[in-house]
C-alpha positions in Angstrom: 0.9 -28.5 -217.2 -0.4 -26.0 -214.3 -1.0 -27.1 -211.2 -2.6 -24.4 -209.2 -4.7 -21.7 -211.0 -6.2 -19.2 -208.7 -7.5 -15.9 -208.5 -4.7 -13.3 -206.9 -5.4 -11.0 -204.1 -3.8 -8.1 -205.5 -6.3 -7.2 -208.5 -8.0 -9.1 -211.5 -4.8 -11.6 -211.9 -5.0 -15.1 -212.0 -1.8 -16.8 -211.1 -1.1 -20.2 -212.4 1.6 -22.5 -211.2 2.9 -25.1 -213.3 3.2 -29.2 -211.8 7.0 -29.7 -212.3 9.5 -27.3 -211.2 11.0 -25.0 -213.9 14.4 -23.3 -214.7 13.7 -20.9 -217.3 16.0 -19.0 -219.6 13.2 -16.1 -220.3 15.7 -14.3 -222.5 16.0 -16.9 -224.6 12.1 -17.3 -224.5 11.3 -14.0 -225.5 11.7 -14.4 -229.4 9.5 -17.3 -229.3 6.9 -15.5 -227.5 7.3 -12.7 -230.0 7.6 -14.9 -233.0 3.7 -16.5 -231.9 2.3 -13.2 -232.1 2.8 -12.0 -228.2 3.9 -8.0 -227.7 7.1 -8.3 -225.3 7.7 -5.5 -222.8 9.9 -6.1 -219.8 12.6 -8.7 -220.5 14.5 -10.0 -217.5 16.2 -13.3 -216.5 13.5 -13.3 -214.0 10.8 -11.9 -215.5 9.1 -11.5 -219.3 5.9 -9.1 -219.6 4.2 -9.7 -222.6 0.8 -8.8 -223.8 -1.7 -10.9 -226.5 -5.2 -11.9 -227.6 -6.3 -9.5 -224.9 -4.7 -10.7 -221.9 -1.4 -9.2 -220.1 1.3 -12.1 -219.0 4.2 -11.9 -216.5 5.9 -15.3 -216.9 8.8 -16.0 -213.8 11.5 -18.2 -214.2 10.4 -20.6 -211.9 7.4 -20.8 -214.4 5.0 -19.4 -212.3 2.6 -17.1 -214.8 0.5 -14.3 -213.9 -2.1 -13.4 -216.1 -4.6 -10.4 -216.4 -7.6 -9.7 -218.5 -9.4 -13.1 -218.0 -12.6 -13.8 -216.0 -12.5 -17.2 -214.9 -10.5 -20.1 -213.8 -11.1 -22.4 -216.7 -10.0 -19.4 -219.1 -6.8 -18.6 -217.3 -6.2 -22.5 -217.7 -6.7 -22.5 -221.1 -4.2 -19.5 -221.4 -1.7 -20.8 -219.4 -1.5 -24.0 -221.4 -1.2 -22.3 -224.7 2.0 -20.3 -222.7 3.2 -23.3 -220.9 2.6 -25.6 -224.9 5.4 -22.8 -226.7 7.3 -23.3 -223.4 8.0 -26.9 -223.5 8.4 -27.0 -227.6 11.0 -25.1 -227.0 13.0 -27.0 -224.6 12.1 -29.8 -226.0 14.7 -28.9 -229.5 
């Protein structure tokens, strides 16, 4: 689960990094981001955008996640985990 979850300098982000070190196929990601109700825009093998329940993701392929459109710590945390929970069902099968 994340590790570091911190306010970003650049704007309202909050950019979460997770504990283990991640290799992610974000193209192979994106359906199952789409399929739990998130609105994909930019698809990458380095980067997906994706937008849902009010908040804008950028999710990196080294896991790192940025998100926008939260106000605190504890909600970017609780965010990120829901991301991170699809995440790891997924390479767990």
């Amino acid at each position: 689960m994340p590790k570091v979850v911190k306010p970003c300098a650049a704007g309202d982000y909050y950019k979460v990094t997770p504990d283990e070190k991640m290799d992610l196929n974000l193209r192979e990601l994106a359906p199952l981001l789409e399929k739990a109700g998130y609105r994909l825009g930019l698809v990458s093998g380095v980067m997906i955008a994706f937008v849902g329940k009010g908040k804008e993701f950028s999710l990196f392929s080294n896991g790192k996640l940025m998100i926008k459109g939260i106000d605190s710590t504890k909600e970017a945390l609780k965010a990120a985990e829901e991301i991170y929970n699809l995440i790891i069902s997924r390479i767990k099968h």
